[in-house]
N, C-alpha and C positions, 0 to 999 in steps of 0.2 A: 469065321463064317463057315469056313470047309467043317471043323469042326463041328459042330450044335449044329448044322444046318438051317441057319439063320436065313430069312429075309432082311434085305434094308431098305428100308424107306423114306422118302424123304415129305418135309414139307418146306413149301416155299414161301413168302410173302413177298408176293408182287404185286397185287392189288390193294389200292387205297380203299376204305374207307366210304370216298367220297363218287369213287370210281363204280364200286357195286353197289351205290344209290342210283348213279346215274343210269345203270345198264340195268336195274329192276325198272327203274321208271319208263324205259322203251318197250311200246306196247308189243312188240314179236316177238321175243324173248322169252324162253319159255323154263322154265325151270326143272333142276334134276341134281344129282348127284352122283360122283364118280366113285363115293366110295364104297367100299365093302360092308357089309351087313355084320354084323357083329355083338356077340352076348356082355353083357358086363360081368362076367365069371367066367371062373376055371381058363383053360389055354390063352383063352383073349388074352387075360392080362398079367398077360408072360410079354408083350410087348406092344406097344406104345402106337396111339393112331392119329391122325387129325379129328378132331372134334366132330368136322362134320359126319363123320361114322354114326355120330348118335344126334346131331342135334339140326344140321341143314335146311328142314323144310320149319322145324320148330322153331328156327330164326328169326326167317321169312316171316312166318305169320307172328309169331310174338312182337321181334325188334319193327321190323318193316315193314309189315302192313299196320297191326294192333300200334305199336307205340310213335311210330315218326309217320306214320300214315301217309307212305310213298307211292301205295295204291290201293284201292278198296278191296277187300275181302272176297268179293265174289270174282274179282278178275286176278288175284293172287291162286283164287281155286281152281280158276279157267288153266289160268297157265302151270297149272301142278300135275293137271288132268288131261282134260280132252286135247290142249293145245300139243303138249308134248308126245302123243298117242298120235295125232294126225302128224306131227312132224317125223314119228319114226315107222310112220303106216302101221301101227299095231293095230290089227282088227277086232274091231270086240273091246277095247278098251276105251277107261279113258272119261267114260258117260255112263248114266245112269238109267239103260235104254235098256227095251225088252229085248234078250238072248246076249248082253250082253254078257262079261263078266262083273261080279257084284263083290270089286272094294271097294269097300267104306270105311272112312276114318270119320268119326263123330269124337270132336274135342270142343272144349270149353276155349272159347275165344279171349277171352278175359285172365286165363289160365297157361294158355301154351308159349312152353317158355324151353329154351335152349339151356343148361344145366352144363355138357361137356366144355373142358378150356385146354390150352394146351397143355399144362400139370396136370392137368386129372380128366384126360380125351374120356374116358369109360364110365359116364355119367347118364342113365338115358332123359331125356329133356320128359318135360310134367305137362299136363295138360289133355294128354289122349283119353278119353274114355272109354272110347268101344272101337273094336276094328275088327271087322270084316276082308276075308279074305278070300278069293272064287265065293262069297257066300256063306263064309263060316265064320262065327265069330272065334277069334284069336285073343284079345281084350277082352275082357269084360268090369266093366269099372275100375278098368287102367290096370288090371292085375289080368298076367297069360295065363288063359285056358288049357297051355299045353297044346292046344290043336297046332296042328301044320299044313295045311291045306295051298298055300303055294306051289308055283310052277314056273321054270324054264320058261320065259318070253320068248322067244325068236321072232324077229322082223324082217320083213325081205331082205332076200341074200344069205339067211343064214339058215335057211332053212323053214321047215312048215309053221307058220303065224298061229298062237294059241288064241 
């Protein structure tokens, strides 16, 4: 590790199953992910991630709302969006409100599917069609534009709210 200057990572498997059905089915519950953002080329994959780097929310609405239908679609959106925006006070996010900021993710419901696994974490999941970001489209019929128009969130406490 001193060597190559390595991170280590780990993952764990502590939750059943049966356990993150139960805890999506509790209406306050809002959903997010801890992982890192991440390309499926070049440096990435020079080492190894948990799947959810590429497939988390893609899950959610493919496995557990689309397929076992643990909750409907508009309240898996709630809690992707504005629930978790008002839980972390991010102003301006969250909703699709005048002055806010304008991401949009427009996917094919019938289509959004999780693809990363633990052998092959560097998978990006199918389904996205268009994505919006501050305003810009990023996607455009599931292929990047190249644009970059993202920002640095900061929520109270950590300084100025974007």
């Amino acid at each position: 590790m001193i060597e190559d200057d390595s991170d280590v990572g780990c993952v764990y498997f502590t939750m059943s199953e049966d356990n993150v059905r139960r805890q999506i089915a509790l209406p306050w519950v809002s959903f997010g992910s801890d992982a890192q953002s991440m390309s499926a080329e070049g440096a990435f994959l020079k080492s190894s991630t948990h799947p959810r780097a590429y497939g988390n929310f893609a899950r959610l609405l493919g496995r557990y709302v689309r397929d076992e239908k643990i909750i409907p679609l508009e309240e898996a959106i709630r809690r992707l969006t504005s629930l978790p925006a008002a839980n972390l006070r991010l102003e301006r996010r969250g909703m699709l409100a005048p002055g806010y900021f304008a991401d949009v993710v427009l996917f094919d419901p019938a289509a959004i599917q999780d693809r990363a696994t633990f052998d092959q974490p560097h998978q990006y999941a199918t389904g996205v069609v268009h994505l919006l970001v501050n305003g810009v489209q990023v996607l455009r019929d599931g292929e990047h534009t190249g644009a970059r128009p993202g920002r640095v969130v900061r929520g109270p406490g950590y300084g100025r709210s974007f």
